[in-house]
DRENPA-3360 file (N, C-alpha, C; in nm, 2 decimals, always signed):
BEGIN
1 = XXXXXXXX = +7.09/+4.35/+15.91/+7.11/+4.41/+15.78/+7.25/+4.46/+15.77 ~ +7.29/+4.42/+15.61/+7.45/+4.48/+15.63/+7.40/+4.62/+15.57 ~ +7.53/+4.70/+15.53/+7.54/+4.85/+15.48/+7.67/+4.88/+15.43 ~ +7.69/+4.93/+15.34/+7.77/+4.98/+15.21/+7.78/+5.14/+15.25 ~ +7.91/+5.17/+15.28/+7.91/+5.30/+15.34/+8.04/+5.35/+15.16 ~ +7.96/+5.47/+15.12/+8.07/+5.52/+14.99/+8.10/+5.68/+14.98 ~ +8.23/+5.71/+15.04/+8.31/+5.77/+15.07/+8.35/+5.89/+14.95 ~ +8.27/+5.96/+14.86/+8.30/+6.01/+14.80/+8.42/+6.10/+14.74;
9 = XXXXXXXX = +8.46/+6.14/+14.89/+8.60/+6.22/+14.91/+8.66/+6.17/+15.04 ~ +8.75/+6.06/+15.03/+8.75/+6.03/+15.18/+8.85/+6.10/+15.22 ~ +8.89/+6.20/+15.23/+8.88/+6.33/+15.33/+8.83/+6.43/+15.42 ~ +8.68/+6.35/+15.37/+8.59/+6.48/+15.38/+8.45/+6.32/+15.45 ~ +8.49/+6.32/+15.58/+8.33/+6.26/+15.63/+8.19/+6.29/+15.58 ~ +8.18/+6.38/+15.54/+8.06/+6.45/+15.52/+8.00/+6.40/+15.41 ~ +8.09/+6.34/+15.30/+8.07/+6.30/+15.18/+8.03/+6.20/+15.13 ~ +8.01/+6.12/+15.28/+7.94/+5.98/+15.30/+7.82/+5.96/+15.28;
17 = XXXXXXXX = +7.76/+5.85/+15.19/+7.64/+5.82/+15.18/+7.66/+5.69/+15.17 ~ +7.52/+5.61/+15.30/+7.48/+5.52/+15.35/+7.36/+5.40/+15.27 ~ +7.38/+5.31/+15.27/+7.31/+5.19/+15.18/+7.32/+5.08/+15.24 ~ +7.15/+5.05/+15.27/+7.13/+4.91/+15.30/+7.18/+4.82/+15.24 ~ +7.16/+4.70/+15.22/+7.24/+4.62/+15.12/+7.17/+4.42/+15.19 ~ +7.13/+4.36/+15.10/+7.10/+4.24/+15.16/+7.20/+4.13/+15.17 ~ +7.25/+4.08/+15.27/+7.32/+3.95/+15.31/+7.31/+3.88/+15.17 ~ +7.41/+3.83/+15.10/+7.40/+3.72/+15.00/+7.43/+3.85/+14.85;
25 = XXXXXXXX = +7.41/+3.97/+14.88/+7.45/+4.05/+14.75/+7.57/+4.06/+14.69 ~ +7.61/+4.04/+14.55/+7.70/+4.06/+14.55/+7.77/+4.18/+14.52 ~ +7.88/+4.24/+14.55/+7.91/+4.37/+14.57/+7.90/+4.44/+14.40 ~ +7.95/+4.38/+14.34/+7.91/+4.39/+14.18/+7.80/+4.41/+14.16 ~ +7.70/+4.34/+14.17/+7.59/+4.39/+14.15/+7.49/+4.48/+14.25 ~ +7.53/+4.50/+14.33/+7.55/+4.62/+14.40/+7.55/+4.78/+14.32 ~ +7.72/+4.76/+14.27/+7.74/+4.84/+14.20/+7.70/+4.91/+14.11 ~ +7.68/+4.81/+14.02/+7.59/+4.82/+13.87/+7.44/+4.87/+13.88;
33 = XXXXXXXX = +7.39/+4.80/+13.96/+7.25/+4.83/+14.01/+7.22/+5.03/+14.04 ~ +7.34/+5.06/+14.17/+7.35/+5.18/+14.20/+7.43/+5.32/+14.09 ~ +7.53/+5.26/+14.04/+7.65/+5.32/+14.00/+7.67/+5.27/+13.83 ~ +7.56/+5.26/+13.78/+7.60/+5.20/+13.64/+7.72/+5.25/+13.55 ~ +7.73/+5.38/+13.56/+7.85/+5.45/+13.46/+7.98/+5.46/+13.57 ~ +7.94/+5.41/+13.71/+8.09/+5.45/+13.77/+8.10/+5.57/+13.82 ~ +8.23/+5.57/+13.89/+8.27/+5.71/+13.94/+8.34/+5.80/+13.91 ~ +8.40/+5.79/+13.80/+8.48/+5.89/+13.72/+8.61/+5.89/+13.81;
41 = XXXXXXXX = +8.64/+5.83/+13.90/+8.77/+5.83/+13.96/+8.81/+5.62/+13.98 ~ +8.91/+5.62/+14.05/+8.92/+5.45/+14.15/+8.85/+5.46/+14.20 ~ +8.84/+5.29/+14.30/+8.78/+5.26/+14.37/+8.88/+5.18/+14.45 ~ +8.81/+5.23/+14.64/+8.92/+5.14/+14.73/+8.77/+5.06/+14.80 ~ +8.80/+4.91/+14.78/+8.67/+4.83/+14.82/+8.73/+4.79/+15.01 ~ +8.67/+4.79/+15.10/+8.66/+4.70/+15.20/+8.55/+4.67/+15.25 ~ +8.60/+4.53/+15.29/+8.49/+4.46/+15.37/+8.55/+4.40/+15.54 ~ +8.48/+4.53/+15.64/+8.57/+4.51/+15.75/+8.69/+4.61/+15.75;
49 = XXXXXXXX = +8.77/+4.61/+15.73/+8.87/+4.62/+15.75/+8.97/+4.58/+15.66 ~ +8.95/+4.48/+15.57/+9.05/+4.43/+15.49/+9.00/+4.49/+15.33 ~ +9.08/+4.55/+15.32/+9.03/+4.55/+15.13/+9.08/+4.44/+15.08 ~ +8.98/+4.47/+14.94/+8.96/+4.35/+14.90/+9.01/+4.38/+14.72 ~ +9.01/+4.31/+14.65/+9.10/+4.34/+14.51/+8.94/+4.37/+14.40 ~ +8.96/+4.46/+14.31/+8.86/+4.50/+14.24/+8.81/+4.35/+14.18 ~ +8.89/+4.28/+14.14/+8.88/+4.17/+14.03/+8.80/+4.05/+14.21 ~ +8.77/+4.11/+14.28/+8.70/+4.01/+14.39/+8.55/+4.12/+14.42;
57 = XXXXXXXX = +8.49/+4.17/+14.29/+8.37/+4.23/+14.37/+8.25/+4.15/+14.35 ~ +8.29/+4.01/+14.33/+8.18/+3.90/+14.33/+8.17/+3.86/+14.50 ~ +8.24/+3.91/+14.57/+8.24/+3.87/+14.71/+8.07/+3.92/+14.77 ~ +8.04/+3.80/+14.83/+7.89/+3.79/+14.84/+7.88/+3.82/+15.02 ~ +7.85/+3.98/+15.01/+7.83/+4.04/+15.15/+7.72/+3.96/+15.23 ~ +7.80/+3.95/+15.39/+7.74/+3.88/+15.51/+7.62/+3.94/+15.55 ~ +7.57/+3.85/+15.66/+7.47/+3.90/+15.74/+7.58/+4.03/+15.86 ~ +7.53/+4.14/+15.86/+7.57/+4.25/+15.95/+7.71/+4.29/+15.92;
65 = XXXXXXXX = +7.75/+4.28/+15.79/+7.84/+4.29/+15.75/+7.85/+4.48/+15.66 ~ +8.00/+4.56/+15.72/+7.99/+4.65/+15.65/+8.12/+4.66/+15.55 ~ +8.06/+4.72/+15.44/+8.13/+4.73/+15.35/+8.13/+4.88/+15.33 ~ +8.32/+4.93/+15.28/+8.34/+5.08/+15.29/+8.39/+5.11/+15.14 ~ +8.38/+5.19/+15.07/+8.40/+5.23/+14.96/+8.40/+5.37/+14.99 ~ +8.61/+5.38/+14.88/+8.66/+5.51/+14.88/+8.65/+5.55/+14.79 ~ +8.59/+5.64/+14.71/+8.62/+5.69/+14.56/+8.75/+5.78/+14.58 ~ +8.87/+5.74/+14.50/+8.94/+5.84/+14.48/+8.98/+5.91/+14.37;
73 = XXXX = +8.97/+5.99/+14.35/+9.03/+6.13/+14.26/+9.10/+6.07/+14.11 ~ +9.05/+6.09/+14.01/+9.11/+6.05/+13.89/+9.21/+6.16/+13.88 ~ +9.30/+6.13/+13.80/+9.41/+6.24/+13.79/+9.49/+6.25/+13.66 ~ +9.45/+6.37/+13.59/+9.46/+6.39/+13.41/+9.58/+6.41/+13.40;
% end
């Protein structure tokens, strides 16, 4: 099983919350499914280790694959 780890404040570990996620999902819908209105801040997407560009969240998660998501801080 992969997992979608999202980072609410990524300064703060604690702020992590964890999500299964099936092999073949696309991260978009993912999103949408979980997060319909968004985060009120950016988003930093990785898969592995490499981020990946917002305009690629059709990228269709692996088998045992983790994906990390930063929310960061909107700023008025």
């Amino acid at each position: 099983m992969s997992e979608v780890r999202i980072f609410f404040n990524p300064l703060d570990a604690k702020s992590r919350v964890d999500y299964p996620i099936e092999p073949g999902t696309q991260i978009i819908d993912f999103l949408q499914a979980e997060y319909p209105t968004g985060f009120g801040g950016s988003l930093r997407v990785f898969v592995g280790i490499d981020e990946i560009a917002i305009d690629d969240l059709d990228y269709e998660v692996k088998e045992e694959e983790q994906i990390t998501m930063l929310v960061m801080p909107a700023f008025e």
